[in-house]
VODRENLUM-320819 format. One record per residue (C-alpha): residue in three letters; chain; x, y, z. Coordinates in steps of 0.001 Angstrom, whole numbers, plus 500000, padded with zeros to 6 digits. Layout:
N
 gupa nupa     c1     c2     c3
  ALA    A      X      Y      Z
...
This chain:
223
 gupa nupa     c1     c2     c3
  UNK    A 486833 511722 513055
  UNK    A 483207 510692 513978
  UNK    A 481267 511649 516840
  UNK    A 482232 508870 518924
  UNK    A 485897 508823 518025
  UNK    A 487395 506784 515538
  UNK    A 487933 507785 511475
  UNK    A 485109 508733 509860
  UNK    A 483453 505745 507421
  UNK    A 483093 506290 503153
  UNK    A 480926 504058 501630
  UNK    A 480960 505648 498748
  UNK    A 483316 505572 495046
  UNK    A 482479 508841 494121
  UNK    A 483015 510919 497497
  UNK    A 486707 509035 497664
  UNK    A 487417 510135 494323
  UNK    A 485983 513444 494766
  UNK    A 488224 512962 498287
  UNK    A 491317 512281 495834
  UNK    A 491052 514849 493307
  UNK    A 490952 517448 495790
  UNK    A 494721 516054 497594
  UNK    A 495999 516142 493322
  UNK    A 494658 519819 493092
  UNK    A 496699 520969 496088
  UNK    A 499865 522751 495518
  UNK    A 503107 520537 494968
  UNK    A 502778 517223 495287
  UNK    A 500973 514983 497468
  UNK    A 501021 510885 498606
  UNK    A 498052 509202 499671
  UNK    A 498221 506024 501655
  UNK    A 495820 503166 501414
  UNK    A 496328 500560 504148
  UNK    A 494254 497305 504469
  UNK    A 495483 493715 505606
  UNK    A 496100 491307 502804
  UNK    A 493567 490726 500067
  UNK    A 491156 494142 501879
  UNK    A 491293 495689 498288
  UNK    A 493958 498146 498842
  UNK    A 495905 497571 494734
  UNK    A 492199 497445 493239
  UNK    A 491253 501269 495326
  UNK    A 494493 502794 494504
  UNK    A 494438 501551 490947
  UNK    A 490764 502464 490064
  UNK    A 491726 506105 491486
  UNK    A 494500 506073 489423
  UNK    A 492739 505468 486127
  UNK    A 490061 508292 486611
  UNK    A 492476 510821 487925
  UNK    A 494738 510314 484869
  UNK    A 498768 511295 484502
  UNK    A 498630 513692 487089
  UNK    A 498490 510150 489631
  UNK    A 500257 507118 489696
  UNK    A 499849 504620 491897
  UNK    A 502943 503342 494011
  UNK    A 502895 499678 496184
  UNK    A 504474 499104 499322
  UNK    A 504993 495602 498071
  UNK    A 508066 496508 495793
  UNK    A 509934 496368 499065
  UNK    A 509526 493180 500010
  UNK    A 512674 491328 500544
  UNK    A 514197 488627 498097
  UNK    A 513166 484935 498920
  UNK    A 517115 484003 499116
  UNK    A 517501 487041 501602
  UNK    A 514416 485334 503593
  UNK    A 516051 482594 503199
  UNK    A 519725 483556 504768
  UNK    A 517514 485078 507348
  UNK    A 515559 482308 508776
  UNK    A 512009 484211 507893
  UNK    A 511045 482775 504214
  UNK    A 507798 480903 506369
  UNK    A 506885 484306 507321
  UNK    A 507508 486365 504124
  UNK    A 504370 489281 504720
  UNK    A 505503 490026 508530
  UNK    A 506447 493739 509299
  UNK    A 510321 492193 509559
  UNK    A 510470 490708 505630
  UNK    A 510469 493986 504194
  UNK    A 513170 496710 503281
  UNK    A 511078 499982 505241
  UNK    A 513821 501972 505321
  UNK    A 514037 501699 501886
  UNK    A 510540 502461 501135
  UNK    A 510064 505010 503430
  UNK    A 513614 507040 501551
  UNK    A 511152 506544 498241
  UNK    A 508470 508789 500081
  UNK    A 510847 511536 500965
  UNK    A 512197 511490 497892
  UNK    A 508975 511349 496243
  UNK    A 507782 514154 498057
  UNK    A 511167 516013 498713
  UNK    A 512270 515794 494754
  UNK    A 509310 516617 492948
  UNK    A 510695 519468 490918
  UNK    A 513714 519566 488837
  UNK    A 516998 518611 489553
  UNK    A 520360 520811 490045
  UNK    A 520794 521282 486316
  UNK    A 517366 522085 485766
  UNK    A 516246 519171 484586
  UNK    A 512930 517571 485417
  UNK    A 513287 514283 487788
  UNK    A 511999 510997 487070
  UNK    A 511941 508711 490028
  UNK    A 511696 505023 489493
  UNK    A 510340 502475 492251
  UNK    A 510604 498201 492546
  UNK    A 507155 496654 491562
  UNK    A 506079 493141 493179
  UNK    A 505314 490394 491214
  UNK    A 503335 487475 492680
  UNK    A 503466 484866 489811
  UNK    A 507710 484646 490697
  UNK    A 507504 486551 494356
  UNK    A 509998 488531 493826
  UNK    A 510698 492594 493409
  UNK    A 511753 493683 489741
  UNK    A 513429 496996 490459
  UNK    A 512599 500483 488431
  UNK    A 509353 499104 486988
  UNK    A 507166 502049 488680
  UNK    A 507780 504859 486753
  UNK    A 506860 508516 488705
  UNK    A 507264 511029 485915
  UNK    A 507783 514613 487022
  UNK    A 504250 515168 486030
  UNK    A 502706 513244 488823
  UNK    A 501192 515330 491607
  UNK    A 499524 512699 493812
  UNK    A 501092 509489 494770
  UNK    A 498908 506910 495601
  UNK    A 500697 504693 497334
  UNK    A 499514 501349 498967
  UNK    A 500270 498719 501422
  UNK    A 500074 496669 504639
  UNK    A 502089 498583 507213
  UNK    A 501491 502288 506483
  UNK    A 500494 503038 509693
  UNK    A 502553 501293 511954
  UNK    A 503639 503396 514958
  UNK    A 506927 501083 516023
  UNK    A 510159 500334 514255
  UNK    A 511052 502036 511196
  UNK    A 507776 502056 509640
  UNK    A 506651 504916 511814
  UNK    A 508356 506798 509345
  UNK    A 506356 506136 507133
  UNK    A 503164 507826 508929
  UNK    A 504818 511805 507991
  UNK    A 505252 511096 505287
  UNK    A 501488 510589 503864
  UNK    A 499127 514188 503392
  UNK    A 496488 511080 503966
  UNK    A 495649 507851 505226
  UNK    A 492729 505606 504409
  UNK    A 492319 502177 505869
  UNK    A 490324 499633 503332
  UNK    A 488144 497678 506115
  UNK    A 485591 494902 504020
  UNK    A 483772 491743 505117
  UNK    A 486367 489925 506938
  UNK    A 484906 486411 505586
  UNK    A 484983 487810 501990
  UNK    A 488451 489156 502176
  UNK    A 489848 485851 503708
  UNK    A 488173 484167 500642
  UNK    A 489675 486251 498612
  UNK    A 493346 485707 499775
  UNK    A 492934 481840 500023
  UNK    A 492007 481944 496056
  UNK    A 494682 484593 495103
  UNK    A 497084 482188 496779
  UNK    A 495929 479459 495019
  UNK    A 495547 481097 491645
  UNK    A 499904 482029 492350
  UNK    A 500551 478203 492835
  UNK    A 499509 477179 496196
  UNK    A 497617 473756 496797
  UNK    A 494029 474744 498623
  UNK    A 495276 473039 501489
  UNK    A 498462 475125 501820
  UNK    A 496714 478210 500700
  UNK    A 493975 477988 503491
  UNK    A 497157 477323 506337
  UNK    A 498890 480336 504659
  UNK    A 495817 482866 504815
  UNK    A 494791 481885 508297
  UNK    A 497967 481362 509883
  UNK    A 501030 483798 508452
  UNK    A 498503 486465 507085
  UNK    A 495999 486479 509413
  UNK    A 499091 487232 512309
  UNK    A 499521 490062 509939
  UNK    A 496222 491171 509529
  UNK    A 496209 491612 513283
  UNK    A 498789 494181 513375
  UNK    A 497341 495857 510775
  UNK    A 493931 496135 511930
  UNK    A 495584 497654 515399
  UNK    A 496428 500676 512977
  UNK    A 493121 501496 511894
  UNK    A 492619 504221 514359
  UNK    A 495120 506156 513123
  UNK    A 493846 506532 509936
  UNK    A 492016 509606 508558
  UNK    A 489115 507399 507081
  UNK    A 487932 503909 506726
  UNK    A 486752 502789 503277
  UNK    A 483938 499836 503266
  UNK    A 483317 499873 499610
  UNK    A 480560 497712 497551
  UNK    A 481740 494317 496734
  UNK    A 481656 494638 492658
């Protein structure tokens, strides 16, 4: 915490990895959670950790748990796919206990493998088992919007996580950011502007209420 309250601020690559590699040298196994609203940076942090810590980490995306477009559908909330509600938590949250609670080997002995859903924006949809968590891994970095939510079932998801860091950069940039992403997955500008500030931004502002609770706030360098 700083001085006046609040998470402390890293500005700095090095000092978060430095930050990282000492949460993979603790006994057991350990998650990590990076939170950010969409397009903050959160998949580009967890997966630039991931390549300089090496096997012993593997990065882990909330996103994998987002709910089919038909099931949207049946459920009147395809226009809001992103909200808090469009997302299996319980299911995401039993892939951090058992993450955390099945590291070593199983009743035979053997070593356990867990596999996790991976997002894919170019068909939005889940493909299930494409994250692979070999028995290896000690820290789970594991990323996404609503991490830190303290109502509903994804204040589970809060125990669950040794550590929290909430990705925080130039609110014009990001926004720029997610308008082009949305374009370059098949959105017309027009639609992917309305998308970004209406749907996501709603989002965003839940998720920025959360950054308080995390233990620090990451304002990296654009690169």
């Amino acid at each position: 915490m700083q001085p006046g309250g609040g998470p402390a601020v890293e500005t700095g690559f090095a000092a978060l990895l430095d930050r990282a590699r000492g949460l993979l040298e603790r006994p057991g196994r350990t998650v990590l959670g990076i939170v950010g609203a969409p397009a903050a940076g959160k998949s580009t942090l967890a997966e630039l950790l991931v390549r300089e810590l090496g096997p012993g980490a593997c990065a882990v995306p909330m996103d994998g748990y987002h709910l089919a477009n038909s099931v949207l559908h049946a459920l009147g909330r395809r226009d809001r796919k992103g909200a808090p509600d469009t997302f299996d938590a319980e299911g995401y949250i039993a892939l951090l206990r058992r993450l955390r609670e099945g590291a070593g080997p199983d009743a035979t002995g053997a070593a356990v493998t867990v596999y996790a859903p991976r997002f894919h924006r170019e068909i939005e949809e889940s493909v299930a088992g494409e994250t692979v968590i070999a028995p290896e891994v000690r820290l789970v970095v594991t990323e996404g919007n609503y991490l830190l939510l303290p109502e509903g079932p994804w204040a589970g998801v809060r125990p669950l996580l040794d550590e929290s860091w909430y990705v925080e950069p130039d609110e014009a940039l990001r926004l720029r950011r997610l308008v082009g992403r949305h374009v370059e997955f098949g959105k017309s500008p027009q639609d992917a502007h309305a998308w970004a500030h209406g749907t996501d931004q709603r989002n965003a502002a839940v998720i920025a209420a959360t950054r308080d609770r995390a233990d620090l706030v990451v304002r990296l360098p654009e690169r």
